[in-house]
C-alpha positions as CSV (number, residue, x, y, z in Angstrom):
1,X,104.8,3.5,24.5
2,X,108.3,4.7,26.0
3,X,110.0,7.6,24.2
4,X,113.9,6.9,23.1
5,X,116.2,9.5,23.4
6,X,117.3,9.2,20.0
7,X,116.0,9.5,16.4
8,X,118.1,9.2,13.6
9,X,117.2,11.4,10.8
10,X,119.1,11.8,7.4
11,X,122.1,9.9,8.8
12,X,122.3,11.8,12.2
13,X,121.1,11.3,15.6
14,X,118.9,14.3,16.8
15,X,116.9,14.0,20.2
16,X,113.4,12.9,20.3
17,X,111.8,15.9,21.2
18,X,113.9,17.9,18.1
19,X,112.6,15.7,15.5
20,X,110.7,17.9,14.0
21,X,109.3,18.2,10.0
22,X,108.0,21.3,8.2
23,X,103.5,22.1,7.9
24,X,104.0,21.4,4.1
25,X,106.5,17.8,4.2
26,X,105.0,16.5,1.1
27,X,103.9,12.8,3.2
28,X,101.6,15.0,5.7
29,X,99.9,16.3,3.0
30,X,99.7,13.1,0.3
31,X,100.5,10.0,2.3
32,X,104.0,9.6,-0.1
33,X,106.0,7.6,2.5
34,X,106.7,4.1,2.8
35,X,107.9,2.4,5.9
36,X,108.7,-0.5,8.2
37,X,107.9,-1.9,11.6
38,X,110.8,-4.2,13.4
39,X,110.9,-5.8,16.6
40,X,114.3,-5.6,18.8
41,X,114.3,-8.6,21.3
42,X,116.1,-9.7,24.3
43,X,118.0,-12.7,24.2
44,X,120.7,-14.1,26.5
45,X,123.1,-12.5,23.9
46,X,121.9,-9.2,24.1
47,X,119.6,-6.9,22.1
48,X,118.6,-9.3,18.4
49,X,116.7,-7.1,15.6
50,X,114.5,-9.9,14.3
51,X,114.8,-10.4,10.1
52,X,116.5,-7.0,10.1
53,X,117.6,-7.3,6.4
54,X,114.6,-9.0,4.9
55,X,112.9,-5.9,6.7
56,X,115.4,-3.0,5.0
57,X,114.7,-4.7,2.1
58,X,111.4,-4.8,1.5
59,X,111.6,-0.7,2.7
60,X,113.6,-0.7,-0.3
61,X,111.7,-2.0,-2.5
62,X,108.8,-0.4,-1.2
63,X,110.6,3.1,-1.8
64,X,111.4,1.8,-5.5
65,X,107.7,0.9,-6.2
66,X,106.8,4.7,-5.2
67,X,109.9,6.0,-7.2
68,X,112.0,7.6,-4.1
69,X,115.6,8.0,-4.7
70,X,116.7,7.5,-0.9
71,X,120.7,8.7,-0.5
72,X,120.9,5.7,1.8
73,X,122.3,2.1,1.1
74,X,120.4,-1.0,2.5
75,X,123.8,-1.5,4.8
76,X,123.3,2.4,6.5
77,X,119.9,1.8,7.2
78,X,120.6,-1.5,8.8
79,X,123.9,-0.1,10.8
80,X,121.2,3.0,11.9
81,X,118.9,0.5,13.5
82,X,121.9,-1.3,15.2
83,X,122.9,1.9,16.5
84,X,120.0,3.3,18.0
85,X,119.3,0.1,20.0
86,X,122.8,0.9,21.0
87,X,122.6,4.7,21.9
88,X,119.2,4.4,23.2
89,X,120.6,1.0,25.9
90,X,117.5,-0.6,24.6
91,X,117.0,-4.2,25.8
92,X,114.1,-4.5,23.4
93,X,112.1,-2.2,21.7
94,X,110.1,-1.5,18.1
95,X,111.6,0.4,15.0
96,X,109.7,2.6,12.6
97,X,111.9,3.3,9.6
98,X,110.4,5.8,7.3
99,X,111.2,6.9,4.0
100,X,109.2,9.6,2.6
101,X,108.8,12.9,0.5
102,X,109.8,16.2,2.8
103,X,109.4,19.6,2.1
104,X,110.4,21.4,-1.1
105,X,107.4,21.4,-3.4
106,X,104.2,21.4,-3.6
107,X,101.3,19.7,-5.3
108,X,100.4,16.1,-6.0
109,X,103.2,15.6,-8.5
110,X,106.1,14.5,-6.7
111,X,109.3,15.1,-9.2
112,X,111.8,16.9,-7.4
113,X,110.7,16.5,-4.5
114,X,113.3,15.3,-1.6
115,X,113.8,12.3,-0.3
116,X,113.5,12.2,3.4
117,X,114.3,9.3,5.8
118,X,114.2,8.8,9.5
119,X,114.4,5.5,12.1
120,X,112.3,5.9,15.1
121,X,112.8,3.5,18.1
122,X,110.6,3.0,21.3
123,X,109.3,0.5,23.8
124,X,105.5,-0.9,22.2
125,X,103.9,-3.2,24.6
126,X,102.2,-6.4,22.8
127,X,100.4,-4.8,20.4
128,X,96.9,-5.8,21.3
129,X,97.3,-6.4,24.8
130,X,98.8,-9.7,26.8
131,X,95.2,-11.5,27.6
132,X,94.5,-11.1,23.8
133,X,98.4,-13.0,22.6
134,X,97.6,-15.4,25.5
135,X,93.9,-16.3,25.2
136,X,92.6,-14.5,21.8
137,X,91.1,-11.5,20.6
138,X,87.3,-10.4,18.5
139,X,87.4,-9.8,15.4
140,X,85.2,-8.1,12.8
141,X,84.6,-8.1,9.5
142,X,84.4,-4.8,8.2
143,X,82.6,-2.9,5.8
144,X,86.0,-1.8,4.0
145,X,87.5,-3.4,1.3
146,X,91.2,-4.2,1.0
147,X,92.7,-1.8,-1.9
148,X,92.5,-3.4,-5.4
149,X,96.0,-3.7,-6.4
150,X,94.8,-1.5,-9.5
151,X,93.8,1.6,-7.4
152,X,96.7,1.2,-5.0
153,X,100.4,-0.3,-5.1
154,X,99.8,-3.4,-2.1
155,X,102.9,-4.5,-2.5
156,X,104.5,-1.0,-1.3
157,X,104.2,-0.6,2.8
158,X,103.3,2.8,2.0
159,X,101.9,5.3,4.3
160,X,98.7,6.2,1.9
161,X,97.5,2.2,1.9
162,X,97.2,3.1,5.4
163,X,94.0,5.0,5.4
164,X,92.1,2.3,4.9
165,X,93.5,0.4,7.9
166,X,92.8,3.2,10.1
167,X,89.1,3.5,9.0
168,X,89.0,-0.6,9.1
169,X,90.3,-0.4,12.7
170,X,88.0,2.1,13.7
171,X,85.3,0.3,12.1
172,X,85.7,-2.7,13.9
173,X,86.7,-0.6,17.6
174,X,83.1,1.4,17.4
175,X,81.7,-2.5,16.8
176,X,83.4,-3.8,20.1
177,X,86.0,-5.8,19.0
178,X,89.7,-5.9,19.1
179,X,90.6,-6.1,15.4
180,X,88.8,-5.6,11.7
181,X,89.1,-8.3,9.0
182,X,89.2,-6.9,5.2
183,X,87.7,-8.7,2.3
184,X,89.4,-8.0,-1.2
185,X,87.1,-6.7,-4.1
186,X,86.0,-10.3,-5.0
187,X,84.5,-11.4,-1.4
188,X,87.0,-12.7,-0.3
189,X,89.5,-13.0,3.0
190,X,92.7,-10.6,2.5
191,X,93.9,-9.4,5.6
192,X,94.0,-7.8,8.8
193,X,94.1,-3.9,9.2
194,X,97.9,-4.5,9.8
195,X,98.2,-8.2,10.1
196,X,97.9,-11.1,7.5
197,X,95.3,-13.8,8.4
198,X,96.0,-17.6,9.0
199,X,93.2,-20.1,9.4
200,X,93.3,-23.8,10.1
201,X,91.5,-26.5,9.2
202,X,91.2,-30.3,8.8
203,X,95.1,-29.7,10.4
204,X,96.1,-28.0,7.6
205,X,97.2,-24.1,7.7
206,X,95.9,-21.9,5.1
207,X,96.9,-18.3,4.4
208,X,95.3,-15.7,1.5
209,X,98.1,-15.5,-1.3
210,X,100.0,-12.5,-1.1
211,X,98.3,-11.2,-4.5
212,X,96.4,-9.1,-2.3
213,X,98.6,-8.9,0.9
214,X,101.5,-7.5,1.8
215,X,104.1,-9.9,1.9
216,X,104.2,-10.4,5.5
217,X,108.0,-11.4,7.3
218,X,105.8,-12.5,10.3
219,X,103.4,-14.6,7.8
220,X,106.5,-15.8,5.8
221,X,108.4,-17.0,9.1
222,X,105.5,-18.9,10.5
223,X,104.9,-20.6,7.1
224,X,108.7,-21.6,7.0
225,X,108.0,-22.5,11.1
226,X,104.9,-24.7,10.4
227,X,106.7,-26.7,7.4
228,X,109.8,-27.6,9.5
229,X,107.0,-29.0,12.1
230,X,105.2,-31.2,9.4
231,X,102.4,-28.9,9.4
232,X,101.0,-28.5,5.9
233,X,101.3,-25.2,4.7
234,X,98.4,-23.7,1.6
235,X,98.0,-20.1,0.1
236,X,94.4,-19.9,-1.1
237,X,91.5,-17.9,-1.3
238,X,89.0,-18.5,1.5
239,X,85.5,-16.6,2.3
240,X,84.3,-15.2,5.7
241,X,82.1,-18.5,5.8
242,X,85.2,-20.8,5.5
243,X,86.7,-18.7,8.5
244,X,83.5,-18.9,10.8
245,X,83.5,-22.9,10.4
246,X,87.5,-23.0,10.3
247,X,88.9,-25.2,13.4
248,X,91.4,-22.0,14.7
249,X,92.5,-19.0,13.7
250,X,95.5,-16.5,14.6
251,X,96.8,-13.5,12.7
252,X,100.5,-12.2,12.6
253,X,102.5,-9.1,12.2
254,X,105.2,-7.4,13.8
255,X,103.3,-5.6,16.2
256,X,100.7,-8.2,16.7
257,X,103.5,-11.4,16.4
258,X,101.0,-14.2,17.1
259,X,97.4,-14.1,18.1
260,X,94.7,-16.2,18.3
261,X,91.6,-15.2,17.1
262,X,88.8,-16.6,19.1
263,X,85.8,-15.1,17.9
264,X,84.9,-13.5,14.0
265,X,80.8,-11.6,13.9
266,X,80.3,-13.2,17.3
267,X,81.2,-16.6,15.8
268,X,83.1,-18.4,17.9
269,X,86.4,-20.2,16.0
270,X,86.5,-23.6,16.7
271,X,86.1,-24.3,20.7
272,X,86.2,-20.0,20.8
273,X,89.8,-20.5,22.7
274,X,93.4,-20.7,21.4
275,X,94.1,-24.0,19.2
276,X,96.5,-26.3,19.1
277,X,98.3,-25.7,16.5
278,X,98.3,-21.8,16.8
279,X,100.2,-22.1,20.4
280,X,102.3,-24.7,19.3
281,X,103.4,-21.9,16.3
282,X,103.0,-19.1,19.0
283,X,105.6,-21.0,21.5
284,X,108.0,-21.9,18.7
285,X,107.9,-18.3,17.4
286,X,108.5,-16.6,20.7
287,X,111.3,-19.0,21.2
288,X,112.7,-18.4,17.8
289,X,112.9,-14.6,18.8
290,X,114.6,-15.1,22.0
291,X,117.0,-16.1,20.6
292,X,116.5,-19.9,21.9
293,X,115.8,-21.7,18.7
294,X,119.6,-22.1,17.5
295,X,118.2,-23.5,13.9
296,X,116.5,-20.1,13.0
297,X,119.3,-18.1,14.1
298,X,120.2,-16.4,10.7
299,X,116.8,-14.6,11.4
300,X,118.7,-12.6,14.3
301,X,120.9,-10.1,13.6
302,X,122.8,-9.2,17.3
303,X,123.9,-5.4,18.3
């Protein structure tokens, strides 16, 4: 990754290296922080931040599900991230917005404590790696379960939930492959350790509900994508057997966008290469991005 030269931090820009938080910020301690991941593109019109407001908004309501009063508005957070692609002369880039408890109190109560926030930009390569968003990636599935939406909020992108992505990730690295797949508590597919999961078969596209998930922008753009192309479009349940004999399979995120997933348990998926309709969704999206799909432009917001 490329440093910026600018954070912004509590509504001011302080330098990279200065962006600094106390041993005893409440978050380090108890993972109470909830946060975003957006992708700044290059277009022929300049720097676009893709779905910047769906993205503020579901910080927001993340932040509400934890009970953070943020002193921000959803409009300052948005003009933040427009302005540190501007300060920073990014072309493209990634943004880590981050709301979260800081330092003032102790203990795993967190009344009174403050509310912290913070917007982090900096160039992140393709996520897991160029060969593996042009010809596919291994995937595992792990020995972890996706949190139960009784012993965790999955609805909040909150820094906590994370934990078990990390120890899914690292499950699946120490294994030899490229990503870890997490059942829920019934058996069933749920998700990636930061992506949501697509499948295909018989020509139709299938995607775990978001009962489970996190309610993906990436997911939610490709299903809106795949629609407009005819493609039919279901959220259901489906088991790690259904995936090994599914026809292709690609997962999505901001950091990952679109990639195939050629392989699950040394299974290969389908022909164990890139399917049709995944690079047909994986071209549309990229152009969509780009800003070269003029249709989808309300998902581009220009700085």
């Amino acid at each position: 990754m490329k440093e910026s030269e600018f954070i912004w931090m509590n509504g001011k820009l302080v330098k990279w290296h200065d962006a600094k938080v106390h041993i005893l910020t409440h978050a380090l301690h108890y993972g109470t922080g909830v946060f975003e991941g957006i992708r700044c593109y290059h277009t022929r019109k300049g720097p676009a931040l893709f779905r910047l407001k769906d993205h503020i908004k579901r910080l927001l309501n993340s932040a509400h599900i934890m009970q953070f009063k943020t002193n921000f508005t959803h409009k300052e957070y948005e003009d933040a991230c427009k302005e540190l692609v501007r300060v920073n002369k990014f072309k493209e880039c990634y943004l880590r917005p981050l709301i979260y408890l800081g330092y003032g109190k102790m203990g795993i109560t967190t009344t009174d404590c403050p509310v912290d926030s913070a917007i982090t930009p900096w160039v992140w390569d393709t996520y897991l790696g160029e060969d593996g968003q042009k010809n596919g990636i291994r995937a595992k599935v792990c020995s972890f379960s996706r949190h139960s939406p009784n012993a965790m909020m999955t609805k909040a992108k909150a820094t906590g939930n994370y934990t078990n992505s990390a120890l899914a990730k690292m499950d699946a690295l120490n294994a030899g492959y490229q990503e870890a797949i997490l059942l829920d508590i019934f058996g069933n597919v749920a998700e990636c350790s930061v992506e949501n999961i697509f499948i295909v078969r018989n020509g139709v596209l299938i995607t775990p509900p978001t009962t489970n998930t996190l309610e993906g922008l990436t997911r939610d753009s490709i299903m809106q994508i795949a629609r407009d192309m005819k493609i039919k479009v279901r959220e259901e349940t489906f088991t790690k057997d259904q995936l090994y004999i599914s026809d292709e399979c690609f997962i999505t995120g901001t950091s990952a966008e679109v990639t195939p997933v050629i392989e699950v348990d040394n299974r290969e998926i389908g022909p164990g290469k890139p399917g049709h309709i995944t690079k047909k969704l994986q071209a549309k999206f990229f152009d969509i991005v780009h800003g070269r799909a003029a249709k989808y432009k309300k998902w581009l917001e220009y700085v």
